[in-house]
C-alpha positions in Angstrom: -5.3 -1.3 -4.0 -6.7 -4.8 -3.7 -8.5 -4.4 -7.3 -7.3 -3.0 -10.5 -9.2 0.2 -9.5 -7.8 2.0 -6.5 -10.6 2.6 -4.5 -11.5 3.4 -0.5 -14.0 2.2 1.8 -15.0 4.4 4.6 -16.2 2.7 7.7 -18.3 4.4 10.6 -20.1 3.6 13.5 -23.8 6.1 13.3 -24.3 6.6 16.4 -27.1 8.9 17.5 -26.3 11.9 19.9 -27.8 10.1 23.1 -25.6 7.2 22.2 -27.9 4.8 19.7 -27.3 2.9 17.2 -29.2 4.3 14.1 -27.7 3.8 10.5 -31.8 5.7 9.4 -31.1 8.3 11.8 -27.4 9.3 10.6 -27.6 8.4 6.9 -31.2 8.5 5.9 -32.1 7.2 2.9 -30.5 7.1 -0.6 -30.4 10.3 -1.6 -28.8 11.9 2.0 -26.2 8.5 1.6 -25.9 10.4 -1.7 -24.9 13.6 0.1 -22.7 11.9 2.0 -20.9 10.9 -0.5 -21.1 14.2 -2.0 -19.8 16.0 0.9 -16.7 13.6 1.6 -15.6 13.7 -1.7 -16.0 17.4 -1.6 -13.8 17.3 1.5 -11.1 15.0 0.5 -10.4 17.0 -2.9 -9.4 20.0 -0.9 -6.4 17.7 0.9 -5.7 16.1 -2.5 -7.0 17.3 -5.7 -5.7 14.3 -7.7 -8.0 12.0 -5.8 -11.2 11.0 -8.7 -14.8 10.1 -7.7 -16.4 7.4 -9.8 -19.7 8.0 -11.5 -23.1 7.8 -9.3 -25.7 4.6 -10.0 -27.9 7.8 -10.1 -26.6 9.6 -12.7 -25.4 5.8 -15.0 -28.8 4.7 -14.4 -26.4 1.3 -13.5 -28.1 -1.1 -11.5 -25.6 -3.1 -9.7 -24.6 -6.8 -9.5 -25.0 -8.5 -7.1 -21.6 -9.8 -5.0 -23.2 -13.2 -4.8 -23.8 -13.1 -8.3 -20.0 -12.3 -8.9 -18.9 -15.1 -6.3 -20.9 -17.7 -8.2 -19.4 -16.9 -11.5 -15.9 -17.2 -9.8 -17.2 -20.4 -8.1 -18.1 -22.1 -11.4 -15.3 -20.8 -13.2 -12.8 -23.1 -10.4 -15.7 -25.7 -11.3 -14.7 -25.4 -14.7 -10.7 -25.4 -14.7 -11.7 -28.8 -12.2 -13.6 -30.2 -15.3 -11.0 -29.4 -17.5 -8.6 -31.2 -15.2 -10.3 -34.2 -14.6 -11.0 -34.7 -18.3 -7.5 -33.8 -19.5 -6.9 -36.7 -16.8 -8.8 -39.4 -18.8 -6.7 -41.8 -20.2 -6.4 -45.6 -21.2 -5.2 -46.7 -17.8 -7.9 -44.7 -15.7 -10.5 -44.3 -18.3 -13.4 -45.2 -16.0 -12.3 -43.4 -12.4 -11.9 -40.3 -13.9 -14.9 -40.3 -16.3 -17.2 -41.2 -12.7 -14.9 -38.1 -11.7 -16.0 -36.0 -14.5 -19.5 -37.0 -14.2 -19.9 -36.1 -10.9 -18.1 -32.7 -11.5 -20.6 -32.2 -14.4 -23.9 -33.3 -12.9 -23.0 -30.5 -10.0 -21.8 -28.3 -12.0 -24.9 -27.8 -14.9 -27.4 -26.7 -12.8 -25.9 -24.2 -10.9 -24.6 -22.8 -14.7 -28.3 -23.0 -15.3 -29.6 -21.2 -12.4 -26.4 -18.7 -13.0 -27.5 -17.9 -16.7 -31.0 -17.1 -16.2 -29.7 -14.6 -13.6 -27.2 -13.5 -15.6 -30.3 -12.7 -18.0 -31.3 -10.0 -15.8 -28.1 -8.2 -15.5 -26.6 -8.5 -19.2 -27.4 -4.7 -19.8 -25.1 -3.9 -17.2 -22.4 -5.8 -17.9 -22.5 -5.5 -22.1 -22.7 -1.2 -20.2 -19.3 -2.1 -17.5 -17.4 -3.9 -20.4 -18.2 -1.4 -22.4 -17.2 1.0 -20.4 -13.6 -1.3 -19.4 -13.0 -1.3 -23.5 -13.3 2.4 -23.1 -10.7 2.7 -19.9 -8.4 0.7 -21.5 -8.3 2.4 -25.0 -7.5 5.6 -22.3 -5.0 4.3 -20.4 -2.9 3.1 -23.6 -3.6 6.5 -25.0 -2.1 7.5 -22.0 0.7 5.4 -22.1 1.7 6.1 -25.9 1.2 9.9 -24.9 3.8 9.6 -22.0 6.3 7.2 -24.5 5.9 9.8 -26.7 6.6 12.9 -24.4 9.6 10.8 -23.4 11.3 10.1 -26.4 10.8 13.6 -27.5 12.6 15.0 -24.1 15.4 12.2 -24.8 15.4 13.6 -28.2 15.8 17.3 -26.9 18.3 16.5 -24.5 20.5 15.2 -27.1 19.8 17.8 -29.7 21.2 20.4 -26.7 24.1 18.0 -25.5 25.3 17.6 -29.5 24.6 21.6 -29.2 26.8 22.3 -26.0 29.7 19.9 -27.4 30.1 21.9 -30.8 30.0 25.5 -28.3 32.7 24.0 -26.2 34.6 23.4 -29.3 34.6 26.6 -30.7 37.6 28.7 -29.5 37.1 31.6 -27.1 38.1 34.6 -29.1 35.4 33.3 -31.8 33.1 33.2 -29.7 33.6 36.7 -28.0 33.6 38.0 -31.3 30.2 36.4 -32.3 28.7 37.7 -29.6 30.0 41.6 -30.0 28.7 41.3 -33.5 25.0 40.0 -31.8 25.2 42.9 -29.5 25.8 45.4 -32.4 23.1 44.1 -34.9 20.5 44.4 -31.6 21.8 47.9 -31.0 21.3 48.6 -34.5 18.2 47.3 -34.5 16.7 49.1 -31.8 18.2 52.6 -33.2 16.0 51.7 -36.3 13.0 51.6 -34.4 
């Protein structure tokens, strides 16, 4: 629950069965890590069929980005919001401490956006494809959400439609009523002696 998609990680030990360590041996390659996966899903949705599986690099045709890649886009974004700062900071009294401040932020901070963009260059696919795809969840979940608003206010609805119901009934006298209901019984009879 650490992220805004609940996820699991499963951590094991592959040992061999005379006791080595062997991550080849127990997984394999790709495609048995595949299996794996595969299988353990397979297994878990029999204990709780709720529980969703996201979608296979194999079958997206995804290629995936790198966690440093992710880290140094965080690590320039705090670079940036320090910019910001430090510029924001400049004024008549300080002018010249906190440009030298600036300038040092900047000079640090233009090549690594530099070396960031070109690889960013090699993975734009995939992201324009995973914000695509977020565009696409979140359109979902606010169907969802006007679905379920909707389903609410249209049992609150009902409810009160059968309380305003159940407060005329309770009004009507008792000897009415009986009488409504012997006449019911005697048009159904009636009925079913046509038939």
């Amino acid at each position: 629950m650490d992220e805004r998609t609940p996820h699991m990680h499963l951590t094991f030990v592959p040992l061999t069965e005379d006791n080595r360590l062997s991550a080849k041996e127990i997984l394999g390659n790709r495609v048995s890590l595949s299996k794996w996966q595969d299988d353990f899903h397979a297994h878990m949705v029999k204990a709780y069929p709720d529980l969703e599986r996201g979608e296979s690099a194999f079958q997206t045709g995804r290629k995936h980005i790198p966690t440093r890649l992710f880290k140094q886009a965080v690590s320039l974004s705090k670079q940036v919001r320090a910019i910001e700062t430090a510029l924001d900071g400049i004024g008549p009294l300080n002018a010249g401490k906190k440009k030298e401040e600036a300038l040092a932020l900047l000079k640090k901070w233009f090549p690594q956006m530099e070396d960031f963009s070109g690889q960013l260059k090699k993975y734009r696919v995939t992201i324009d494809d995973l914000l695509a795809e977020n565009k696409k969840l979140e359109a979902r979940a606010k169907a969802s959400e006007t679905g379920k608003m909707k389903d609410t206010l249209e049992r609150a609805k009902l409810e009160s439609e059968l309380h305003n119901i159940q407060r005329l009934v309770d009004r009507i006298p008792a000897d009415i009523l009986e009488q409504v209901r012997r006449e019911q019984k005697g048009k159904a009879y009636t009925k079913d002696y046509q038939l």
